[in-house]
N, CA, C and O atoms as CSV, one atom per row, in Angstrom:
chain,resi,resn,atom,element,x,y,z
A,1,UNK,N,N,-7.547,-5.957,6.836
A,1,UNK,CA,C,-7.011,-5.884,5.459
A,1,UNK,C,C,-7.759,-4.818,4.646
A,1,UNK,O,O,-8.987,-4.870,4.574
A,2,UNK,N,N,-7.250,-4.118,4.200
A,2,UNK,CA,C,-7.568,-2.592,2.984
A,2,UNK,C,C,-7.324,-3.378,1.860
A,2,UNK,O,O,-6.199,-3.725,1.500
A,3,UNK,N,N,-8.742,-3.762,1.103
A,3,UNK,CA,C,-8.696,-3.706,-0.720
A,3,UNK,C,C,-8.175,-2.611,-0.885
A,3,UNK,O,O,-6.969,-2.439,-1.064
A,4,UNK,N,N,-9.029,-1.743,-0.844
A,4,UNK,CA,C,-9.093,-0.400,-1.933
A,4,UNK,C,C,-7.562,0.494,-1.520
A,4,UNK,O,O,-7.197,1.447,-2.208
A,5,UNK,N,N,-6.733,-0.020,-0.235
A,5,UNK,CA,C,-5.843,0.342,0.032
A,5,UNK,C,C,-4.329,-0.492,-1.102
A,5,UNK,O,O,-3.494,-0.087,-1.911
A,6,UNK,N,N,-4.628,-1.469,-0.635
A,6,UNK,CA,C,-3.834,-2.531,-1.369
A,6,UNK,C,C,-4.089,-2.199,-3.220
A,6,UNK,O,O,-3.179,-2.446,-4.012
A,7,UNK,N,N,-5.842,-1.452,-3.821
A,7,UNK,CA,C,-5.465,-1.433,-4.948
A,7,UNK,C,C,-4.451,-0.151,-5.188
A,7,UNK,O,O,-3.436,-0.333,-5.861
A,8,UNK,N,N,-4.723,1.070,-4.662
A,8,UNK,CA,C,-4.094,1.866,-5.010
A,8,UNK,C,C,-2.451,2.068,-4.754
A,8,UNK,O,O,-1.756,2.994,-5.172
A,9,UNK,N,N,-1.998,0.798,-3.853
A,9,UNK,CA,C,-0.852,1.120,-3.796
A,9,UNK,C,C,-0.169,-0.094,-4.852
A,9,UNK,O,O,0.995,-0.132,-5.250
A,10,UNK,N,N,-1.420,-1.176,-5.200
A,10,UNK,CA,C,-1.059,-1.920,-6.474
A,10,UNK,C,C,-0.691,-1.191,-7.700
A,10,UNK,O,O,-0.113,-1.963,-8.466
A,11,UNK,N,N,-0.822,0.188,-8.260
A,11,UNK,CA,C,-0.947,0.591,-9.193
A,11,UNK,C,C,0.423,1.779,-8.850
A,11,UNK,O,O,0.854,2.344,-9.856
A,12,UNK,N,N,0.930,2.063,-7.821
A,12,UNK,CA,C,1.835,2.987,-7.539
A,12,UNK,C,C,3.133,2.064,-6.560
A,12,UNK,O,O,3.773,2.394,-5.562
A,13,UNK,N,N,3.125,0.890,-7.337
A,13,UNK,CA,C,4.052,0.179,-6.630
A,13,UNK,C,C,5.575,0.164,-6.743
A,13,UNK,O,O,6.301,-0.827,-6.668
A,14,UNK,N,N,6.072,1.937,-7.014
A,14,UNK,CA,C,7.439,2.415,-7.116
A,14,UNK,C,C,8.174,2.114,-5.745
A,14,UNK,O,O,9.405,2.128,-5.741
A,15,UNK,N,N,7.647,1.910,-4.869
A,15,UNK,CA,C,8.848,1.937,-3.778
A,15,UNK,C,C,7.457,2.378,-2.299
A,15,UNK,O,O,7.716,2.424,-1.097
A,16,UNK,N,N,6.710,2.516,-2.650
A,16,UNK,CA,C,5.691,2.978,-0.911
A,16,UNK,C,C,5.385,1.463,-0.213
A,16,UNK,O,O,4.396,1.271,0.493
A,17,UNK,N,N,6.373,0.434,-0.515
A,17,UNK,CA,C,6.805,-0.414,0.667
A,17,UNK,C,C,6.252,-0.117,1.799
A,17,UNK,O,O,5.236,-0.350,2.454
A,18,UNK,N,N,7.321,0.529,1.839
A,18,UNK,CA,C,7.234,0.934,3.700
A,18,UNK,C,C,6.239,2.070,4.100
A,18,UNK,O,O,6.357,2.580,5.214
A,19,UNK,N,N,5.638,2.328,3.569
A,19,UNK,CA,C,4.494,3.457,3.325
A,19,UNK,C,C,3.276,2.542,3.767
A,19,UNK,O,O,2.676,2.642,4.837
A,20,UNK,N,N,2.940,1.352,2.438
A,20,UNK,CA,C,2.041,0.225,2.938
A,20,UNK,C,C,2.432,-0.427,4.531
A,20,UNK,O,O,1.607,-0.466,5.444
A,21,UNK,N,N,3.757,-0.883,4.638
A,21,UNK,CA,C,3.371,-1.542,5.802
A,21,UNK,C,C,3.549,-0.512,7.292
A,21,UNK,O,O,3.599,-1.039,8.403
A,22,UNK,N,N,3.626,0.920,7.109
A,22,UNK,CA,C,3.232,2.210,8.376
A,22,UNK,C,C,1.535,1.458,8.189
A,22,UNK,O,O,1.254,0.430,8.805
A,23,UNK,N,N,0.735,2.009,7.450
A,23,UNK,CA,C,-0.300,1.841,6.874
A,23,UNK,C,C,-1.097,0.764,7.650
A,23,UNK,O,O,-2.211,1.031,8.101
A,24,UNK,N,N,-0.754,0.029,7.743
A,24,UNK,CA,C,-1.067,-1.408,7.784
A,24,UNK,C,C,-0.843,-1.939,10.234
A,24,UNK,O,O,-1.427,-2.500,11.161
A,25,UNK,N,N,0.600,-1.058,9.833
A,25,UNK,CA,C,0.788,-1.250,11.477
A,25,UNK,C,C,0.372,-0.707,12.470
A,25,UNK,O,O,0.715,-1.106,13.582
């Protein structure tokens, strides 16, 4: 699990969905 990932996409949460979960997989 990414905090500092999860904050910055907390704050740009227009649509990088699927951006976070590439990210993540």
């Amino acid at each position: 699990m990414m905090n500092w990932w999860d904050k910055n996409f907390a704050s740009c949460e227009l649509g990088d969905e699927r951006l976070s979960n590439r990210a993540y997989a």
